[in-house]
Structures are given as structure tokens and as C-alpha cells.
N, C-alpha and C positions, 0 to 999 in steps of 0.2 A: 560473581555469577559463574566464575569458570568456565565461559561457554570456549573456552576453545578445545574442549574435548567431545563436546556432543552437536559442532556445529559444522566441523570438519569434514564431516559425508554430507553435509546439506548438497541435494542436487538441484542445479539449475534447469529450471520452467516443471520444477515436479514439487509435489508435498508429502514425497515419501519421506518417512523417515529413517534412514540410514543406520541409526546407531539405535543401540538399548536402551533403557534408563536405570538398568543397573548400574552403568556406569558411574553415573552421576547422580542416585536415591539419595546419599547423605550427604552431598555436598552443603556447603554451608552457603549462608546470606554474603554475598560480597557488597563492598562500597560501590556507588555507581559510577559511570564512566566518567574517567578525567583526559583535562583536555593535555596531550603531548604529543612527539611528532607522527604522525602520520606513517602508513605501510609508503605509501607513493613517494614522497616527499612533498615539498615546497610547491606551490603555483607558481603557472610562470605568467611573463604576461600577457591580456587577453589577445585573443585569434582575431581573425577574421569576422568571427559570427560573434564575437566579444564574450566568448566566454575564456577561464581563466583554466589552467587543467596541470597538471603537471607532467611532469618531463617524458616524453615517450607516444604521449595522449593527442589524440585531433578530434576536431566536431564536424558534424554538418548536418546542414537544416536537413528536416523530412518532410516538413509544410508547413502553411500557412496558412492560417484562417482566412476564411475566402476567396482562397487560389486554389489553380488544380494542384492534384497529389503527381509531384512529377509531370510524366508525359502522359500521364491517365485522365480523363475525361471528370473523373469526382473530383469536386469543391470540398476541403476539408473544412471540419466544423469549428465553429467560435468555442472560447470558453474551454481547449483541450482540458482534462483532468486525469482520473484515475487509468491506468494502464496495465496489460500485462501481453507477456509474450507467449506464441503457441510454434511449436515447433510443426513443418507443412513441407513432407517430404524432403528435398534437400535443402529449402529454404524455411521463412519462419514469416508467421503473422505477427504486427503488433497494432494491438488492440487500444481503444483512446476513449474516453468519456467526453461528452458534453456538458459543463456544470453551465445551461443557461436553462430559463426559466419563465412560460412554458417553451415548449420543442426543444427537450435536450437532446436524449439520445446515445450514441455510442457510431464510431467507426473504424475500418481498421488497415490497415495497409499491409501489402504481401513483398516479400522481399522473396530473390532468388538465392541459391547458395552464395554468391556474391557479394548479395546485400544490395542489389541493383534492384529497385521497385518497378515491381510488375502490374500492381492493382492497388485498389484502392473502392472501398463501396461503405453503405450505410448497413450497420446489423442490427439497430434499434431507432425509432423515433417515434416522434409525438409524446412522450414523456417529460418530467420537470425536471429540471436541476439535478444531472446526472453526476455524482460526484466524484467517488471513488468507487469499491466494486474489490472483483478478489475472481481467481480463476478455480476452477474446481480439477481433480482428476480425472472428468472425464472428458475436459478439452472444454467445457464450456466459461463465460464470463457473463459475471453476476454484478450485474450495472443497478449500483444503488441509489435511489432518489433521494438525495438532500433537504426535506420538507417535513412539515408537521405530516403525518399519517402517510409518509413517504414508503412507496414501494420496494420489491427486490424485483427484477427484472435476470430471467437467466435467456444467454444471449449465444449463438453462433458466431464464432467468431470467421466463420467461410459463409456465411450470410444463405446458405442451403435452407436452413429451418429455421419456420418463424421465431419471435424473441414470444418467451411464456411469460405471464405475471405471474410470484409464486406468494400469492398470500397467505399459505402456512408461517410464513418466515417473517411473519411480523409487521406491522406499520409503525412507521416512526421515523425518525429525523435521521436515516439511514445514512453512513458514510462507507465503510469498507467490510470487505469478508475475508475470513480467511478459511481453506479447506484443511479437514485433519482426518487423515484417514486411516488412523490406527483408529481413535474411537467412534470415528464415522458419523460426525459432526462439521458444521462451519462458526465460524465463529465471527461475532459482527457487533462494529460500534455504533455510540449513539452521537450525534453531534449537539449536546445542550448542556450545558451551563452544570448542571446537575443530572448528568446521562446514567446511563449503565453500559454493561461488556453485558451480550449476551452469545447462546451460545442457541443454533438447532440442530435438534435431531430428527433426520428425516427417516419416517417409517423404514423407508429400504433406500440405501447407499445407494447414489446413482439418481436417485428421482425426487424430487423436491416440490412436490407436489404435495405431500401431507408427513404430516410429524407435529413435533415437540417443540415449542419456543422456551424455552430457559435462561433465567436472569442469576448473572454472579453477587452471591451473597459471601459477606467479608467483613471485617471490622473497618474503625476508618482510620487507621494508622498505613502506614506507608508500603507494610512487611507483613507478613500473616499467613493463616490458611485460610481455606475458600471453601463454599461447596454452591451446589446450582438447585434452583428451585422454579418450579414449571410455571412458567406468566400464567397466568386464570385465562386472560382477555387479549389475544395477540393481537386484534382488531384496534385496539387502544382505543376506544372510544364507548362510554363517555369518558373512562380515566386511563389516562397516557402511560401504557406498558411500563413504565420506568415508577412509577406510583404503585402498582399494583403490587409486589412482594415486600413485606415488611423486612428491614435489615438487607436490600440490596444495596451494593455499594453503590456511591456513585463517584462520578471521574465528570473533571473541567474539561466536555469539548472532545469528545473521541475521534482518533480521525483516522491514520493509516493502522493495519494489522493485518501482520506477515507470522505463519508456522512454517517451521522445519524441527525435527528431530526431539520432538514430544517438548516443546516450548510452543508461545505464542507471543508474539512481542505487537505492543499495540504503544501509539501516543496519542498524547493531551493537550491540545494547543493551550487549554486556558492556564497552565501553569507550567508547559514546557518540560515535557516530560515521556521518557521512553519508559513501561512497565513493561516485565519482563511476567507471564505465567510458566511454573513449572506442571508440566500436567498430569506426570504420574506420581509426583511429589504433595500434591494437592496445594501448594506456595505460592504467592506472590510476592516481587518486591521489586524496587527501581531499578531499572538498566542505565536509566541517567536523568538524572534535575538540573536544568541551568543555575539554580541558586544553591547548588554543594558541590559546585567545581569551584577549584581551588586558581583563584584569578578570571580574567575574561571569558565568559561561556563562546565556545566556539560556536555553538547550536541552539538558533533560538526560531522561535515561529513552525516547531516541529509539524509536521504533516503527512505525506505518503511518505512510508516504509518498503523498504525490500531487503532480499539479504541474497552473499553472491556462493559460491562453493567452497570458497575460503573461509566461512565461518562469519565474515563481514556481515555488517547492516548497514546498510545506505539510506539517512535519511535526507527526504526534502523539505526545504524550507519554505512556509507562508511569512512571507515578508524576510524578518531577520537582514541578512546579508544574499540573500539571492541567493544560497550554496546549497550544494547536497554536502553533508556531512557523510562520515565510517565512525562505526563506532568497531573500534577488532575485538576479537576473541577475547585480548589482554585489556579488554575495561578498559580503550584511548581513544578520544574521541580525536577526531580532525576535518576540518575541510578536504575535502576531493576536488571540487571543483567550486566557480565561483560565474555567474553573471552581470555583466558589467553593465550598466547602463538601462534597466531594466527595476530601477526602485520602487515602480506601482503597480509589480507584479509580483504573482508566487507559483514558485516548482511546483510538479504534478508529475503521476505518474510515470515516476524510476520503474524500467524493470530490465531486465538481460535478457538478450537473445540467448536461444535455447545450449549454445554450448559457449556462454558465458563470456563471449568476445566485445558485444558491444553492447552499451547501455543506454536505452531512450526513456526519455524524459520532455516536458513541454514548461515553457515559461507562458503560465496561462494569458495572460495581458500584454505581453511582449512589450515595445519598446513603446506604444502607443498609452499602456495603462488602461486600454479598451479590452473586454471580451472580443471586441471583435479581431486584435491584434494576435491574438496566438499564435506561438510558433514553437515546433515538435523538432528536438534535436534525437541524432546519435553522437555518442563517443563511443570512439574506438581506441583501444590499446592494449599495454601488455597486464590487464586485470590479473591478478595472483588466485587462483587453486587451489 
């Protein structure tokens, strides 16, 4: 994949794209990521809050399901999920889904320069099984409903403006988005069995209120080219978006999906797998399979995606081993971190505060294996650049 030449400007809490694609128009198909040692090193052993990190690294909670957020007067929600950060003067919001089912919703907490929480409030509710979601450029978060004929929801993440429904953008078993604003599109998974990648194009950048739903059309091999063809029925009813274009592909179980620097990297829980789209190359092909690493897959029960300045991808894990994986630049995949004692749960929403120091994340089920156990960490340390 060579990404460590076009991922290098990726900037933290933006979807700019940094670099050309001249750089990298002919690059070739690389083998997908193998597992070896890691940028950090070694875990050490687990903390305090029982997670596992390596050397340099500390955590700490941010909340709890069904406790206040800190010293602030909000009850954080059950069932934390997808996340993203928003940079808020000298400090930063980070933003949290609800995957419970009905009253999901979305919340978000405000941290000072510091990192010392100052607030904490609800930016969506009354909705279903809020799962993951995707932050757009112009500061908003697009909280996607996990369900049959499941909504997009674009959200405030300063709770100022109410949350819109955008049913241009499709119904369906909605899991993550990602914004791309060189061709002025989002791009969004399906979570089923036999899903699609699709991609919208909203009439005018900026408003999401009407446009273009389109579905990736591909062969079914692993590697290939692509092109997009416009859903008929974004309504999916009576027949399910994902039915409607003949020759879409389909993908086992869509679930995180993160752009920077004219890529989209999305994964597939049902077969464990990181795709990688080139998108001025018009290409696809793996960023990593658990079953073509060479020895014990480091990465399994892939899920939410993010990726850091350094060129990194941080994935998290649904079940597996409770870890966020890096996959680097140089196609090596490793553990980062690890949660101890937490086996009837799964990672959620990785993402970096706005200048890349500290990374949050939630073990949705915490130590309970209840939605209602939820607990939102940060780590903090010397993250690479």
C-alpha cells in the first residue's frame, strides 16, 4: 500500500487532504499488513484502570455509564460507541454515541486546555441504536443508527443547534461515515452480512440535506477497480438499498471508516478485515486480513477505525483480545494497548484530541458485560508525528 508516503500530512481532527495523488497514481498493490514489532514497543503491565499500554502511556477514566461526567451535573450514557473529537478554542470536545436500542442518541464532553472537563450534555436523543457515525468539516457529527431502515442523524456537537435527520443520505443498517472533501462526498458503511460501501453526494458541500446516494460497484475478488452508481431508492423500501444496483459489491459486516489524504480505509467484522480505497487511483484492495498474517493475527473482531498524524491506523476491537491495534505506514500491524479484565466487551470509539496528545476510547460493556457498564477512557503519552 505504501501508505507512508501519502499519510504522513494526515492532520489530526481535519479530513484535509495534505498531500497529491500524484505522488502515489502508480503505486503498486502491496501484501496486507503483518504482524511485527510495533512503533511503541511492548505493553507493560495493566494500570490502575486495567488497561495494558506501553511504556511512557497512562489512562484515565472519563465516565461512566450512569454516573455524572466528572463534577458536571450530566449522567453519561449506556452502550458508549462511535466517537470523534472537535477542537473548542483552546480546549476540545469529545463527542460519544449511544448503541442502545430505542433511546440511543449521542453525548459529548468539553475539556479545557488542560484536558480538565468542564461540561458535559446530550446532542441527540430519542433515536435507536446509535452506533458509529463520522465527523464532517464543518465541525458537525453524523450519528448513524444501526437498524433495518436506520437513519443519519447530523448532530452539534456544542448542543447550540438542534440534531437534523438527513434522509437524503440513505436508510439502512447505518454504521460509520467518513467525510472527503476533495471530491465533496461522505462515505458510509452497511452493517449486514451481504452490505455495500456507499458513498453521498450532497447537492452543495456543507448541507446535507439533498444530493446523491451511490453504491460501490466492483468485482468480487479482493483487489480491483471500482466505480459508483446512483441507488434508484435511498428510501430502501420495499427493496433494501443494498439490492438495488446490479454488480455492487458486497462486504461481511461494515463497520469503522476513516479518510485522509485521498484514501478511505474502512473494516469488516465478518471476516476480519481492513480495505483500503485508493480514490484518485479508482483501486481497492486489503490493508489487512487476519487469515494472510504470517502466524497469530494480532487483530481480530476489527471495528471502529481512526488514524493519527503519523500516518498510523488505530484499530478497535469487537471482542478479540480487548485491544486497539496500529497498523504503520510500513504494513505492521501490532497491539497498542490492551484491556484487562473486560472479556464481554468491545472497543468503541478511538479518536485524538485535536493536536494529537491524547486518545479516547470506551469499553462499551465495561467490566459488568452490561450496556449499562460503560466506561470512556483517555490515554495520554508520547504519540509519534
Amino acid at each position: 500500500m505504501e501508505r507512508r508516503n501519502f499519510l504522513r500530512g494526515a492532520v489530526i481532527g481535519t479530513s484535509a487532504a495534505a498531500l497529491g495523488g500524484t505522488l502515489w497514481r502508480g503505486a503498486a498493490v502491496a501484501d496486507p499488513a503483518q504482524p511485527g514489532p510495533g512503533p511503541y514497543g511492548a505493553l507493560r503491565p495493566a494500570d490502575a484502570n486495567g488497561i495494558l499500554l506501553p511504556n511512557g502511556f497512562t489512562s484515565r477514566v472519563i465516565a461512566r455509564s450512569g454516573q455524572k461526567v466528572g463534577s458536571t451535573s450530566y449522567t453519561w450514557h449506556s452502550a458508549p460507541d462511535g466517537g470523534a473529537c472537535y477542537a473548542d478554542g483552546t480546549g476540545w470536545i469529545y463527542v460519544s454515541n449511544s448503541e442502545i436500542n430505542p433511546s440511543g442518541g449521542a453525548s459529548a464532553v468539553t475539556f479545557s486546555s488542560t484536558g480538565a472537563i468542564t461540561g458535559a450534555r446530550p446532542i441527540l436523543s430519542g433515536t435507536r441504536q446509535n452506533c458509529a457515525g463520522g465527523k464532517t468539516p464543518w465541525n458537525t457529527w453524523l450519528s448513524c443508527e444501526e437498524v433495518s431502515l436506520g437513519y443519519v442523524y447530523e448532530t452539534d456537537p456544542w448542543g447550540v443547534n438542534a440534531a437534523v435527520r438527513r434522509d437524503a443520505m440513505g436508510r439502512f443498517k447505518h454504521e460509520a461515515a467518513a467525510a472527503d472533501p476533495v471530491r465533496k462526498v461522505v462515505y458510509l458503511t452497511e452493517d449486514e452480512t451481504n452490505g455495500c460501501l456507499y458513498r453521498f453526494v450532497p447537492t452543495t458541500w456543507g448541507n446535507l440535506s439533498s444530493g446523491t446516494l451511490q453504491v460501490l460497484k466492483a468485482g468480487t475478488a479482493t483487489s480491483g477497480s471500482y466505480t459508483w452508481a446512483d441507488v434508484p431508492d435511498p428510501d430502501g423500501s420495499p427493496t433494501a438499498t443494498r439490492s438495488q444496483v446490479s454488480g455492487s459489491k458486497k462486504f461481511n459486516g461494515g463497520e469503522g471508516c476513516y479518510y485522509a489524504d485521498d484514501k478511505v480505509w474502512f473494516t469488516t467484522k465478518g471476516d476480519n478485515r481492513v480495505w483500503q480505497l485508493n480514490l484518485a487511483a479508482g483501486t481497492y484492495e486489503l490493508a489487512y486480513d487476519d487469515s494472510l498474517v504470517s502466524g497469530g493475527a494480532p487483530l481480530t473482531g476489527v471495528d471502529n477505525v481512526t488514524g493519527s498524524s503519523s500516518g498510523d491506523l488505530f484499530v478497535a476491537e469487537d471482542g478479540g483480545s480487548m485491544e486497539i491495534c496500529v497498523i504503520t505506514p510500513d504494513d505492521v500491524v501490532a497491539p497498542f494497548l490492551r484491556i484487562s479484565g473486560q472479556s464481554s466487551s468491545e472497543i468503541t470509539g478511538p479518536a485524538f484530541s485535536p493536536d494529537g496528545r491524547r486518545l479516547y476510547f470506551s469499553s462499551q460493556r465495561g467490566t459488568s458485560g452490561s450496556s449499562s457498564g460503560g466506561i470512556t477512557y483517555e490515554v495520554t503519552g508520547p504519540f509519534r508525528s
